[in-house]
MITI-937369 format. One record per residue (C-alpha): residue number from 1; x, y, z. Coordinates in Angstrom, 1 decimal. Example, Ala and Ser with C-alpha at 12.3 -4.5 7.8 and 13.67 -1.06 7.14 Angstrom:
<recs>
REC pos   east  north     up
REC   1   12.3   -4.5    7.8
REC   2   13.7   -1.1    7.1
</recs>
This chain:
<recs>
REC pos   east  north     up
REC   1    9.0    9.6   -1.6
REC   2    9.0    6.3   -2.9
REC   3   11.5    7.5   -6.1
REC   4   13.6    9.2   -3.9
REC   5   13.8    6.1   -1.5
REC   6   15.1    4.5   -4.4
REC   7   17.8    6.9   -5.8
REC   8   19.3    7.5   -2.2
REC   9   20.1    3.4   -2.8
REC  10   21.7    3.9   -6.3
REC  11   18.6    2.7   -8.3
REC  12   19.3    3.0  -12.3
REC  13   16.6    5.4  -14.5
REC  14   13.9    5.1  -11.9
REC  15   10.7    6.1  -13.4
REC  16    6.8    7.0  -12.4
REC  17    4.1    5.9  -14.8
REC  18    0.5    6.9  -14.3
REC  19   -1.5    3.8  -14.6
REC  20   -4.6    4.7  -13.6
REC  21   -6.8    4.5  -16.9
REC  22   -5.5    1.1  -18.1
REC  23   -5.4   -0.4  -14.7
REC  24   -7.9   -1.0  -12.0
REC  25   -5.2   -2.9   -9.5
REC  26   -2.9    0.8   -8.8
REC  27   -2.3    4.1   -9.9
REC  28    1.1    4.1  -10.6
REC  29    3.8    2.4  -10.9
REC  30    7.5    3.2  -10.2
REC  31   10.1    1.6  -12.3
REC  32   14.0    1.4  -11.6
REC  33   16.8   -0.9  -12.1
REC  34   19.7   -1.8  -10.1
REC  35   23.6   -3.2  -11.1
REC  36   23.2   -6.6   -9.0
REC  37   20.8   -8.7   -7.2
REC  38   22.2   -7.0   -3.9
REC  39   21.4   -4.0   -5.4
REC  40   17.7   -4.8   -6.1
REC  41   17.8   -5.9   -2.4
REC  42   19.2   -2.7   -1.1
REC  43   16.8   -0.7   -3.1
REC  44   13.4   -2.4   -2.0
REC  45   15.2   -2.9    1.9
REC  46   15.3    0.9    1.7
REC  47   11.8    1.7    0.1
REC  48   10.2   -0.9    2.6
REC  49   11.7    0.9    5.5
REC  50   10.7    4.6    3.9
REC  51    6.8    3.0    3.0
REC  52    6.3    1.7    7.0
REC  53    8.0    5.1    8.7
REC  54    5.8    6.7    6.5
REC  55    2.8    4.2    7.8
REC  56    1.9    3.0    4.3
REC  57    0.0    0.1    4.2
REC  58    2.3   -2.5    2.7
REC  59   -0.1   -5.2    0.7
REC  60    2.8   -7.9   -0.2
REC  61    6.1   -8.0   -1.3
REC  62    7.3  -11.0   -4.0
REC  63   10.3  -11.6   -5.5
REC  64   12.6  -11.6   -2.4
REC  65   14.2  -15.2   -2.7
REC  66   16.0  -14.7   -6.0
REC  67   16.2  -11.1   -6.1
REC  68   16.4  -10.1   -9.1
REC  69   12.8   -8.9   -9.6
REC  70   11.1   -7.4   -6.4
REC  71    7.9   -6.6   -6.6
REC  72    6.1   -4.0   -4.2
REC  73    2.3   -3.6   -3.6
REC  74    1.5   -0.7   -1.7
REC  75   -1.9   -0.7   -3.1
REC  76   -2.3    2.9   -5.3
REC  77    1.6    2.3   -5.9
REC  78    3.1   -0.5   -7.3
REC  79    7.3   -0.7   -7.3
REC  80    9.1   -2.8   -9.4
REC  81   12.9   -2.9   -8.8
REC  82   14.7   -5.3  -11.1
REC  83   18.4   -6.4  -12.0
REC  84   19.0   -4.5  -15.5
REC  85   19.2   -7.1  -17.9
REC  86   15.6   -8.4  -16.6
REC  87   14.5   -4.9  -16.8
REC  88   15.6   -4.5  -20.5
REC  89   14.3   -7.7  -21.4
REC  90   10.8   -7.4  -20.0
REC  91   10.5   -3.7  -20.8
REC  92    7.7   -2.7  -18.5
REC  93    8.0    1.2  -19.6
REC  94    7.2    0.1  -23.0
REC  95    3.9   -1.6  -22.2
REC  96    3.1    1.6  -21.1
REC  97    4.7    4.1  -23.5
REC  98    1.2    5.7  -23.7
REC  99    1.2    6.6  -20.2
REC 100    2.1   10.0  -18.6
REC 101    5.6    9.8  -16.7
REC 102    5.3   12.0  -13.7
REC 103    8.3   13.9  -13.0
REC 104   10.9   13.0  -10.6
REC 105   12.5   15.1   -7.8
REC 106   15.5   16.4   -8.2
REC 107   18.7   15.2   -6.1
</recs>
């Protein structure tokens, strides 16, 4: 729900890591970019509004001054949404290149 929240607002390669053995904070994390700083706005505007009509508990959201890196915590889930050239830089997927990748659903 929370990958396809994010690919109905454009996001870039979103992707779903399994977490759970390496971390004791979440489960999973999903991964996507975006082409702008409105972008990674739009994309986390959308997922916030798909997590609470859903009634998922929401645990904090950081990042939203400059926009560029927005951080979700929905507690088993954590989504990071972040302007491309962060994203390459900081290359969270390859901290966790051990990880299984869950599949996304298909648009």
């Amino acid at each position: 729900m929370i990958a396809e929240a994010a690919m109905d607002k454009k996001a870039e390669e979103p992707v779903i890591i399994d977490v759970s053995e390496q971390s004791d904070v979440t489960d999973y994390f999903v991964i996507c970019g975006a082409n702008s700083d409105r972008g990674v706005k739009t994309i986390a505007d959308n997922i916030e509004d798909v997590l609470k009509k859903e009634k998922v508990q929401i645990l904090g959201i950081e990042g939203t001054q400059k926009m560029n890196w927005i951080l979700i915590d929905a507690a088993n889930v954590v989504i990071h949404i972040l302007y491309s050239p962060l994203r390459e830089f900081y290359d969270l997927e390859g901290l966790y290149i051990d990880s299984p990748r869950i599949a996304l659903p298909q648009n």
